[in-house]
Each structure stands twice: as structure tokens, then as C-alpha cells.
N, C-alpha and C positions, 0 to 999 in steps of 0.2 A: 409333660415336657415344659420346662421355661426358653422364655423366648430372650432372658438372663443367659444362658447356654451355645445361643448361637454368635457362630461368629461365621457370616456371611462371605462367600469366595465368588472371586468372577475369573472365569477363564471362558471368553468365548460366549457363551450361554449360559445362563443362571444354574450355579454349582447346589448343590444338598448341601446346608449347613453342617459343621462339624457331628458327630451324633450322638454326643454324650445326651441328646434328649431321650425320653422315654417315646413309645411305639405311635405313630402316627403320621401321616401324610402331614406335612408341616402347612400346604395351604391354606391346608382348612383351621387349621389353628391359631396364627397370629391374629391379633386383635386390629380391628380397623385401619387396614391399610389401604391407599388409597387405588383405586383399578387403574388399568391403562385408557388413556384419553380415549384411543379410537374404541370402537364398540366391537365385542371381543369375539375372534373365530377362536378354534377349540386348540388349546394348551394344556398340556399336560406339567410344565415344568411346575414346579413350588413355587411363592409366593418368596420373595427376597424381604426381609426386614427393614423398614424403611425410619430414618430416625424422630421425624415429624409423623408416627402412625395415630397416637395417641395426642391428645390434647395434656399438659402438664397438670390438669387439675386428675388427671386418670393416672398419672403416673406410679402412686402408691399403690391403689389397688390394681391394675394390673401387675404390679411385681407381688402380690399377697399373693393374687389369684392363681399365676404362671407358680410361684413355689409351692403353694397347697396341692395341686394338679399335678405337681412332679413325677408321681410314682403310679399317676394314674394311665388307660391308655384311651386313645381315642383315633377316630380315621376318618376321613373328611373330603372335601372337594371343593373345587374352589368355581366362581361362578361363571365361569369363559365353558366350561364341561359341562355344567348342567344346562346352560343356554343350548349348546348344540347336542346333546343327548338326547332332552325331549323339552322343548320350549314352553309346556303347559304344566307338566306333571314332573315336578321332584322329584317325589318318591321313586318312578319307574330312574332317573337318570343316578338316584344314589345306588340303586344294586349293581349298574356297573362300577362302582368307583369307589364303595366302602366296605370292609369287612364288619363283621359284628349284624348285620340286618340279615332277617330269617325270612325266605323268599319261600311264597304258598300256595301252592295249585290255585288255579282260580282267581287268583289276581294277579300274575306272573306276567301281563299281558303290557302293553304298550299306557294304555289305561288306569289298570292299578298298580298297585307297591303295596304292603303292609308299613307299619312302624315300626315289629315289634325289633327288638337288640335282644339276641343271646336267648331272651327267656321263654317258654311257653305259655305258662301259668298268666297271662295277662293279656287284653287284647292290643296292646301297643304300646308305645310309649310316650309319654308325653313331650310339649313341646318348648322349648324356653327360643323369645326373638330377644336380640343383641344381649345373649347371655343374663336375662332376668327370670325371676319365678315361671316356674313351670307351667303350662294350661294344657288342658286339654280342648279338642276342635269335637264340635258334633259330626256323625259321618257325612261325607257328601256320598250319598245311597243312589242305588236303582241302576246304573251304567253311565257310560263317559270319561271323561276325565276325572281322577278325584288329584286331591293332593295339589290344586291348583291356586289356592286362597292366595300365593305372592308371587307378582310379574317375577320370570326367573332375570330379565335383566336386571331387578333391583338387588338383586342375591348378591353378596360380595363371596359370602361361604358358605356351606352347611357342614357344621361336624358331628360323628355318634361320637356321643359320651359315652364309653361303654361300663358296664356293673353299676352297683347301686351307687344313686346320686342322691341319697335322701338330704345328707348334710346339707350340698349347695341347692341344689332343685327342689328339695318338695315331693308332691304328691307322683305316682304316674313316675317313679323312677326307679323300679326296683330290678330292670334289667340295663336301664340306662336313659341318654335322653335325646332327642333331634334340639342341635342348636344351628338356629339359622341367624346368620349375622346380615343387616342390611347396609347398604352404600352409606358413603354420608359425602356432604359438600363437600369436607375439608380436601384442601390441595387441589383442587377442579377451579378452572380461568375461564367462566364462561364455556363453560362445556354443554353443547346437544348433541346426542345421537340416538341413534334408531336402529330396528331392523324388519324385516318383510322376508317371512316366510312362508311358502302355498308345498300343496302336495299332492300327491296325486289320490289321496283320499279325500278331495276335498274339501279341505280347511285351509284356514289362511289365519297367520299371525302376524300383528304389528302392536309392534312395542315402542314405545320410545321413552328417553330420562334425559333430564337438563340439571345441569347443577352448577354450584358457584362459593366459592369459598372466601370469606376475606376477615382480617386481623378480629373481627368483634363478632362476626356473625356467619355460616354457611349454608346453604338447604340445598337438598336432592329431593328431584319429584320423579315419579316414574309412571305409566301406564300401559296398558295392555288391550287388546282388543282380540279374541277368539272366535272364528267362523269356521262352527263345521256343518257340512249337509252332506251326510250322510246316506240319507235314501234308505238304509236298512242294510250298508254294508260298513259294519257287521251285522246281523242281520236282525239283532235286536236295537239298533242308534238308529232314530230317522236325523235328528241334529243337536247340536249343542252350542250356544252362547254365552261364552266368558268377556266378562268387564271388571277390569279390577286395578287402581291405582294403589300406589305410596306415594309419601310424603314423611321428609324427615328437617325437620330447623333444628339447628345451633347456634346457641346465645354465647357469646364469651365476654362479659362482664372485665375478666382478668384473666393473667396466667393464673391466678386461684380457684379460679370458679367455672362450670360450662353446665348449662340447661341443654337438656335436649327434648324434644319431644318427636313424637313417629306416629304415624299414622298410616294403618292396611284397611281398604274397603275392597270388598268382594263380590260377585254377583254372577252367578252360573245358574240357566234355565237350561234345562234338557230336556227331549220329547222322545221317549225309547215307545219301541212297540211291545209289549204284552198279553196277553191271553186273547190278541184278537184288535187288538185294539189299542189306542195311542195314550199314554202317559207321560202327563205335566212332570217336570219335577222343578223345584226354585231351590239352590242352597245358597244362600248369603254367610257376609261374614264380615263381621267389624272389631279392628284391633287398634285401642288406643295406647301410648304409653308416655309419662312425663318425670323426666329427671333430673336430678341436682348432683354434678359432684360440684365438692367446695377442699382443697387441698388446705387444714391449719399451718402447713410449714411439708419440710421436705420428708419428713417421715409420718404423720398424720394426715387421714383424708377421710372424708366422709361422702356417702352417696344414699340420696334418698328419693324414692319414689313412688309412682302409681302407676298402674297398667288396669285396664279395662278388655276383654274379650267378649264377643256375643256372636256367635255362631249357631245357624238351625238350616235344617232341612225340613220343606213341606212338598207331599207326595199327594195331595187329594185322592186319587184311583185308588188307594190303600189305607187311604185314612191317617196318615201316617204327619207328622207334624213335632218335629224335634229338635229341640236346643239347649246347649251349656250357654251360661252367663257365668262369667270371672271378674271378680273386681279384688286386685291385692292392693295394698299399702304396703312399703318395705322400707327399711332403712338399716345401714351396715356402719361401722368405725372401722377404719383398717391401719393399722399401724406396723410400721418397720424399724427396726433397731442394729446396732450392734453388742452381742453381748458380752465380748473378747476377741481380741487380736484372734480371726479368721473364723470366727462362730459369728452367724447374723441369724436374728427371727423375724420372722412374718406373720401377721395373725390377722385375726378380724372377729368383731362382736356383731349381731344384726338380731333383726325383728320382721317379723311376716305377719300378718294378717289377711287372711284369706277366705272369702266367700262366695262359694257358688249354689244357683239356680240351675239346675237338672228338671226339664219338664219334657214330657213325651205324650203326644198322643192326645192330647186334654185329658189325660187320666191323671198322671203322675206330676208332682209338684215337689222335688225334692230341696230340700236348703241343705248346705253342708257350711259351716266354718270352723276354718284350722286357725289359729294361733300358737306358732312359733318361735322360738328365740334358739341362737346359736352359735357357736363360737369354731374356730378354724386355726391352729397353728404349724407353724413348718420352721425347722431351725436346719439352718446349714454350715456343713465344717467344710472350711478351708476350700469353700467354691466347688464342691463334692459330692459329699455324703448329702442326703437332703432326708430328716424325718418329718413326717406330716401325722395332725391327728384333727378331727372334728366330731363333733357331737353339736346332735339337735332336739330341742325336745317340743313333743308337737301337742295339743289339744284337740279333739274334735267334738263334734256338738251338729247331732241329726234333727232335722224340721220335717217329716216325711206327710204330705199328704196325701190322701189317694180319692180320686172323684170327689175330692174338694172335704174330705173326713181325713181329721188329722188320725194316724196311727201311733201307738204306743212304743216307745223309744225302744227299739231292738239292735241299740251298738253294745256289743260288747267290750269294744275297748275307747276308753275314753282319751288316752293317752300313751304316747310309746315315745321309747328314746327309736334316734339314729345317728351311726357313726361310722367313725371309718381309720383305721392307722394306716401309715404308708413306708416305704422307705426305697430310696435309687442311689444307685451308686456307681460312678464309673472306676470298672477295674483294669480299665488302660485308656488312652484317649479319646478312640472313637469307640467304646464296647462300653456299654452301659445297662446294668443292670437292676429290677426292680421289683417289688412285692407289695401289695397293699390286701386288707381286707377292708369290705364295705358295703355298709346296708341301705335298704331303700325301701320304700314303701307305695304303696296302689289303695287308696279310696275302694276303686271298682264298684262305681257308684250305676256302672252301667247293668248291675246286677237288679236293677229296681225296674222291672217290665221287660227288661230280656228273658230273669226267671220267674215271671208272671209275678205271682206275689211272696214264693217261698222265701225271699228274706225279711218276709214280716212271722212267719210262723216262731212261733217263740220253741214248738220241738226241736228244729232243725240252729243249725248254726249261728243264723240271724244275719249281720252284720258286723262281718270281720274287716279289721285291716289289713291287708294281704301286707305281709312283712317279706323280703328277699335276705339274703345275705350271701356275696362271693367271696370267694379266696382267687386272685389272680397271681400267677409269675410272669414274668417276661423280659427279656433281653434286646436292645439292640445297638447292632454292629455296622457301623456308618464305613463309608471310603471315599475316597478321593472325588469320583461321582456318582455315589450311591449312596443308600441304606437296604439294610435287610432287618425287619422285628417280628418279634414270634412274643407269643403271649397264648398261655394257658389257664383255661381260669374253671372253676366249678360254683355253681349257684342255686341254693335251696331257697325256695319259695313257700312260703308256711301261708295256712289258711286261705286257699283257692279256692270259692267257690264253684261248688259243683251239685247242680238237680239231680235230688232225689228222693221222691215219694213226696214231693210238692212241700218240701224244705231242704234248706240248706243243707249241703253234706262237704265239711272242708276237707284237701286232698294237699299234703305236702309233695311239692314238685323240685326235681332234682334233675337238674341239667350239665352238662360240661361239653367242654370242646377245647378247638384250639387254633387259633388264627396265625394266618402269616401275609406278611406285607413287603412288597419288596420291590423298589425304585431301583432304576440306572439310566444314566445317563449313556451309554453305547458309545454315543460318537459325540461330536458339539452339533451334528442334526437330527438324532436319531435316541429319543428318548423311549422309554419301558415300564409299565405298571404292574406288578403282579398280585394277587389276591386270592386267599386262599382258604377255605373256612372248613371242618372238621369237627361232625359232633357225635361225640364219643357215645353219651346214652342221654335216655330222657326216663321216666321213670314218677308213677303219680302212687301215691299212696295213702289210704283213707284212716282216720285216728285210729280205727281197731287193726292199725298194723298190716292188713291187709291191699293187696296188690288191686291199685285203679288200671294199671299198665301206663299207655299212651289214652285213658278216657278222663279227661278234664272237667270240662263244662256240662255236656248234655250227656244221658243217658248213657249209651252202650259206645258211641262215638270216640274215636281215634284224633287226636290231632296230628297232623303229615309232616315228617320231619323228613328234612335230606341229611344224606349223613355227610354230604362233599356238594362244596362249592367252590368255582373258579371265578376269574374274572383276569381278564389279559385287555390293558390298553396301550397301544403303540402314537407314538407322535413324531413323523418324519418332514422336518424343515430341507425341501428339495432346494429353495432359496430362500432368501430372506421373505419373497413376496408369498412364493408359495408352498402349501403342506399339505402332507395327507394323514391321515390318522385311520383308525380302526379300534375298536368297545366291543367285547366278547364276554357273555355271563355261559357259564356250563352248570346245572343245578341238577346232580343223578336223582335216579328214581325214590319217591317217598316211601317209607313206609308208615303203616298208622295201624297202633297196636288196641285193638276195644278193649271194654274192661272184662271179657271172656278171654282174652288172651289168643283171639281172632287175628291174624296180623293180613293186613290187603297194601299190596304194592303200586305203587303209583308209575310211569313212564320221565325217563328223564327228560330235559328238554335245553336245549342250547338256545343264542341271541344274541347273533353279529350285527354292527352296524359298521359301515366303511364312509369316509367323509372326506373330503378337499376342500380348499379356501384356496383363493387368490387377492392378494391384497394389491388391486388396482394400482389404488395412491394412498395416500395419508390419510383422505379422507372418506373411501368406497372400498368394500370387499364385499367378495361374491363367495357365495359355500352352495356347495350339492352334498346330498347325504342319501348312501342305500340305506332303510331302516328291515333291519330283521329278513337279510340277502339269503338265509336259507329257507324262506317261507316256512318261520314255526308258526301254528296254527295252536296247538295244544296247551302247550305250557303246565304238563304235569298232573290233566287233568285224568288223564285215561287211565285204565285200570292194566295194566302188564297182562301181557296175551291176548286184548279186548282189540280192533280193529280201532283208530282214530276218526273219530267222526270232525272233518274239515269244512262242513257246511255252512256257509256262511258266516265263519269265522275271517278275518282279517290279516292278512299275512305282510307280505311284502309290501313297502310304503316307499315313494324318493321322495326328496326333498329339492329343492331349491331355494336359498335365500341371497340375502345381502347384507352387508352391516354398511352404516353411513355415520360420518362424523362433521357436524357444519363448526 
């Protein structure tokens, strides 16, 4: 979708833009808009286009960006939902609010979330902050919270990119990508607020962000503070400690130029009980990033930068001791033109440079560097038709050492194109229609001591680049207060590693489905989200032709697929002060097919939350929240026919908070 396309309506309460955009919750997509003053109860409506969002030196590439992206789909949320969904963990707050994310026994719980989008073949996807190269995070392991590395009051968005993103993202994109957008100063007068949340699991949240914008200069700072104790219910958490700030400055030199730079620090100590006995865990987490746009004129602009990641987990009781390091250099040209009375192009040239540090365990000591270059165009007729095409072509270059003995270079591919064509078109005003194919690619570096050593064995496969590529369609039909979009897409994954016989055995993987999204506005107080995910087959198979079934990774094992997912969010303004809302995920029974052609069924598992806000005054609001009112306990883990074992699992939770504005 371009944000070129909207043309914004007020009747009452904030209207859905026209819909000749392509399929996506529109909140999560506009670019750097500023939030509402006071600190935010939960809203379900989209985000209104604001004409001061961007800085003029952004001007170009945002419009490069919004016309390359046209024909792509994406589904998103904006950060008033994720603050009251779950204040610590993301991840869990995106499965209610996003189509495209593949929810997995076993992490299904308040706790976890996976990453992965659409695809199997991959253990997640990677992450891009304020729309820059992709990273990925080491896991935060062992129980708690994961998915916690950014205070959710700093979150302005998060959206899935869905299919392959290799063109714009990089590595860790070949079923799509989590992009999380952070606040910034701009358009904030001296702004503080806070919030204070306790529960009756007891933990307590308090967060607070200050911010302040003005003609030369702006910063947003934010923090967080997480307390939970636990005691053993659930019955493996005695407690967990989250501390985690941001930090964002803006330079503005001129309307030509804006520096920015951002800063995430992270810090989670958690103490679960184990085999008898109490286990440490520390996952940290440090994200730097520094940028330059500079606008040559109103159709040329340049943006150049660095971003730094260091993230690791240490487990002592396990021995266990793990981290990526990311350090990129990037730099883009984006240019706009007209080529004839009612034909306009958009395009962009850039550069990547990319290096990471993979170490696990004190055993493994992995280097990887990519070097990148890339190009992006999209030409549009008569404010319509919109074609898009990109290609990327990438380098890679392995360092592997192992207990400190370097190993003998086992990449097979030293280089691979990625790209992508596209095309939308609206065939009446609000009914728009689109088709893109596009590829993406996975490192899958985490193959280096998850499959012990078989991707050094020079019999088995070695070190593949896991390559994707989809074919999506999709349609959407906007109204007066609504949109409806459906998007159907299929995607083969080539070169999956998968253990066997202590080397590498690659298994191409074949996915598809079919998503549906679907907003209204009911009344001017009574808003609707609908969510809807459909996957058709999944299907692995090994180069001699031969059928893996549902067995990917390890041995005889299945991955658990649902074939139906829902998701229903309501938002009822009783008055201006006060609302009530309600978040519903429905995710049916898994099945997981081994590579004997064994198939084992999984238990479905439902996840309501119900919530109110009262907004005192201007400056105080108070919120209660039921978390998970039918006391699920399970989440998909039981076997169809086997009894659910409830023991000290974690159900039902209320909340209590407040938001404040000084």
C-alpha cells in the first residue's frame, strides 16, 4: 500500500482511508506518525495520516518506499493494542492482531510467541527497527518472558512484512519480516507520561517516556521496569527481572538534512526451577543505530547508515552461553521523477555491508559477512496501475571456528540473486487488486551446534543458503467504514536443512494458505477486527524426490501445523471517557506428519482477553483487563484423546493499571 493512495475522512471517529491500498491494517504501516499526547488505553481504530509525519529530508524515500511496497501485503498494530495486550511480550500481543504469524504448541502461552510468517522451513524471522536491515536476536531461553528486548510504550508500530523480503531486508526473510517502528520527538511540547500495571500473578509494570520536539532538534527517551515473583506458579518461574530503556535524538541541520540516532538496552534475569533445583538465567541486549537522510532537491535523496546489535543468553546450570553480534553499514539513493503526462517512477540504488559474530557455548565461534548491492523500481500510470520490480545481489564469506580450530570452508553458495516483480491495480475506486512474486533468503546460521557438527561434514549438504520464493494474489475492497482483503499466496523453500546420519540432508519446503482481514467500523462507537489464517498443505521433500512429509529438522519429527486460525477484536467507546474492548485468538487442533508418514494430532486451543478504561481527565486513566477469562492452560500441547494435564500451569490473570500524562 502507499500512503500516496490515502485520502483520509472524518465523520465522528476516525474513518478507513479510501482502499485502493493493497491488504493491510493501515496502523501498522504509515511511517512516523506522531502518538496521542496522553499515554494510550487500547484503540483499535487505524492511525490517520498526519501531514508533518515525516521529516522533509524523508520525503523521497518514503514515497520510493510506499510505491515499491504497493503490491506487497503486510498486517500490523499499532502500539496503544500492544501496550494493553501484553506489556512485556510482543510477540504474544501480535497473534492477536496480525495475520501471517504461525502460532506453536508450546509457546502459545502468555510467555511466548514464535516469529515465524507463513513459512515452516525456518526457525523465524528476522527483525528490521525503524525499517532498516534486518538482525536477527539470540533466543531469550529456559522460561519467562521472551520477546521483551523493547519497552512496549516506546513501540509506535509493529508490522509483518509478509513473503520474501530479500530485495529490501536481507538475510532471515524468506517468509517475511517483524518490523518494529519506534516513537520519536517530533510534534511532542514537553511531553511525560507513564503507566503502572500489577496483577494478580504477581508482577508489576512501570514504564515511563518523556519527549520533546523542536524546529532543529527532538528526543524520545523511554524505560521500563518488570517485577515478577512468581513462587513456582507456573510451576516452573520462581521470578523474572526486566530493565530495559530507549533513547532516540533528532538533528535537523535543515529542511534537507535529519541525523537520527536510537538506542535499545536490555536486561532480563530469570530464576525457573529445574530438575530439582533453581536456574540463573541473564539475557541482555544492546541495539545501536545512526543515520543521515540528506534531500539533494525535491526529487533526490540520500540516506546512510550504521546499526550495531549484540544480544546473548547465559544459562550457567546448562552450560549454555549464547550470542549474535550485528554490525551493518548501509547506504541507499532514492530518486523520483516524471516520465510523461500521468506515468511517474520511483526507484532506489543502496549498499549493505554486513557482519556477524555467532558464538555458542564456548565452542562455536562463527563469522559470517554479506555484501550487498541493490536496486528497486516502481513506475505508475495515471495514479493506478503501479509496476514494481527489485533485485539484489548478495556475497557471503564463512569464518567457522570450532573449540578455537578453524574449520575448512563448507559454503556452498557463495552468492545468489534476490527479487521480486509486483503489480496493483484499482478496478473501481475502493476495490484494488494485486500480484507480486518474491524471493528471500535464511543464512540459518543457527545450524552450527543445533546440528552438532553435521554442517561441517563435507558428505552431507554443508552449508546451504536457504532460498524462499512466493507467488501471492490478493484483493482489497474498502467502504465507507471498512475494508475487507484476502490474499493468497504459495511458497517453496529450497535447501532446509535437515539431520541425517550426522550430515546435512537438504529438504525443499512447500507451504500455502490464505489470509483474510477484515475492519468496520459498526457504528462511530463500536469498532471490529477480523482475522483469519487458512493453510492449505505444507509438504517437505528430500533431493532424491522423496517424501520428508511434515519432518524438517530433526530425525523422524513433525512440525505442528494448524490448518485454521481466527482472531476477533472488538472496541466499544461507551463515551468519550469510557470503553470496553475484547482480543480473541481460536488456533484448531495441530497436526504433525513424521517422515514415516505417522500423522499425531494436537488439541485446539482458544485465548480471550476482555478489558475497560476510564479516562478520568486529560491527564489520568485507569484500565482493568481479564487475561485468558476461559482459563486455557494448554495451548495445543496435548495429544487428541490424551487427558490435559493443568498442573501448575498458569491460567487466568486480571490486571489493573493506569496511564498518566503530567
Amino acid at each position: 500500500m502507499s500512503t500516496n493512495d490515502l485520502t483520509c475522512r472524518h465523520t465522528g471517529r476516525a474513518r478507513i482511508a479510501t482502499a485502493s491500498s493493497a491488504a493491510f491494517t493501515i496502523a501498522a504501516y504509515l511511517t512516523s506518525i506522531t502518538s496521542p499526547a496522553l499515554a494510550e488505553v487500547y484503540d483499535l481504530e487505524p492511525i490517520v495520516v498526519k501531514v508533518n509525519a515525516i521529516h522533509p529530508s524523508q520525503t523521497v524515500r518514503s514515497e520510493v518506499e510506499n510505491m515499491f511496497t504497493n503490491p506487497r501485503s503486510a498486517s500490523g498494530v499499532g502500539g496503544s493494542e500492544i501496550q494493553n495486550l501484553n506489556a512485556i511480550n510482543t510477540s504474544d500481543a501480535l497473534r492477536f492482531t496480525t495475520t501471517g504469524m504461525v502460532n506453536q504448541p508450546f509457546s502459545g502461552d502468555r510467555f511466548g510467541g514464535g516469529t515465524k510468517i507463513r513459512t515452516f522451513g525456518d526457525w523465524g524471522a528476522s527483525t528490521s527497527i525503524d525499517g532498516l536491515p534486518a538482525v536477527k536476536f539470540a533466543d531469550e531461553e529456559g522460561g519467562g518472558y521472551s520477546s521483551s528486548r523493547i519497552p512496549t510504550i516506546a513501540i509506535d508500530r509493529i508490522a509483518i512484512q509478509k513473503g520474501g523480503r530479500g530485495v529490501q531486508y536481507g538475510d532471515g526473510t524468506d517468509g517475511g519480516v517483524v518490523e518494529t517502528s519506534i516513537k520519536s520527538g517530533r510534534g511532542y511540547d514537553r511531553h511525560l507520561a507513564g503507566t503502572v500495571d500489577i496483577s494478580t500473578a504477581e508482577e508489576r509494570v512501570y514504564q515511563l517516556e518523556a519527549a520533546h520536539g523542536e524546529k532543529y532538534w527532538d528526543i524520545y527517551a523511554a524505560g521500563r521496569i518488570f517485577d515478577g515473583n512468581y513462587g513456582g506458579e507456573p510451576a516452573n518461574l520462581d521470578k523474572q527481572d526486566i530493565e530495559g530503556a530507549v533513547a532516540k535524538v533528532g538533528l535537523n541541520p535543515s529542511d534537507s538534512t535529519r541525523i537520527e540516532a536510537l538506542a535499545i538496552v536490555n536486561d532480563s534475569e530469570t530464576r525457573i526451577f529445574r530438575g530439582g533445583t533453581t536456574n540463573d538465567i541473564d539475557s541482555e541486549s544492546l541495539f545501536l543505530s545512526a543515520t543521515v537522510d540528506h534531500a539533494f532537491n525535491d526529487a533526490v535523496s540520500t540516506r546512510v547508515g550504521y546499526l550495531y546489535s549484540d544480544t546473548d543468553t547465559l544459562w550457567p546450570a546448562r552450560s549454555r552461553d549464547r550470542s549474535i553480534e550485528i554490525g551493518t553499514a548501509f547506504g541507499d539513493l532514492y530518486h523520483t521523477r516524471s516520465l510523461a503526462d500521468g506515468v511517474d517512477y520511483a526507484g532506489s540504488i543502496g549498499f549493505e555491508h554486513k557482519h556477524t559474530n555467532y558464538l555458542r557455548d564456548n565452542q562455536w565461534d562463527a563469522e559470517f559477512t554479506d555484501i550487498s548491492v541493490k536496486h528497486s523500481s516502481a513506475v505508475t500510470f495515471d495514479h493506478n496501475l503501479t509496476l514494481t520490480a527489485g533485485l539484489r545481489h548478495t556475497w557471503f564469506e564463512n569464518d567457522i571456528k570450532l573449540n578455537g580450530v578453524k574449520q575448512p570452508d563448507n559454503l556452498r553458495t557463495d552468492s545468489l540473486f534476490s527479487w521480486e516483480a509486483g503489480a496493483a491495480y484499482s478496478v473501481f475506486d475502493m476495490t484494488r487488486i494485486r500480484a507480486n512474486v518474491a524471493s528471500g533468503y535464511n543464512r540459518f546460521y543457527e545450524k552450527y551446534g543445533n546440528f552438532g557438527t553435521d554442517a561441517l561434514n563435507p558428505a552431507g549438504a554443508g552449508d546451504e543458503i536457504v532460498e524462499s520464493l512466493t507467488y501471492e494474489v490478493g484483493i482489497n475492497q474498502g467502504w465507507g467504514w471498512g475494508y475487507a482483503d484476502v490474499a493468497v499466496y504459495t511458497t517453496e523453500q529450497q535447501n532446509v536443512p535437515r539431520r541425517d546420519a550426522g550430515a546435512i540432508q537438504n529438504v525443499t519446503v512447500d507451504q500455502s494458505g490464505v489470509e483474510l482481514e477484515v475492519y468496520a467500523d459498526v457504528t462511530d462507537d463500536f469498532s471490529a477486527s477480523l482475522g483469519y489464517v487458512h493453510i492449505f498443505e505444507l509438504e517437505a521433500e528430500r533431493a532424491d524426490g522423496t517424501k520428508a512429509n511434515g519432518s524438517i529438522f530433526f530425525g523422524s519429527n513433525g512440525v505442528n501445523v494448524p490448518e485454521h486460525q481466527a482472531t476477533l477484536r472488538l472496541d466499544y467507546r461507551i463515551t468519550d471517557d469510557v470503553s470496553l474492548w475484547g482480543a480473541g485468538l481460536v488456533s484448531d487442533g495441530y497436526t504433525q506428519t513424521d517422515a514415516n508418514g505417522v500423522t499425531t494430532e494436537r488439541k485446539s486451543f482458544e485465548r480471550i482477553d476482555l478489558g475497560a478504561a476510564w479516562r478520568i481527565n486529560e491527564h489520568v486513566a485507569l484500565r482493568v483487563r481479564g487475561e485468558n477469562i476461559t482459563d486455557e492452560k494448554d495451548y495445543g500441547q496435548t495429544l487428541e484423546g490424551a487427558p490435559t494435564n493443568t498442573v501448575g500451569k498458569l491460567g487466568s490473570v486480571f490486571w489493573l493499571g493506569a496511564d498518566f500524562t503530567l
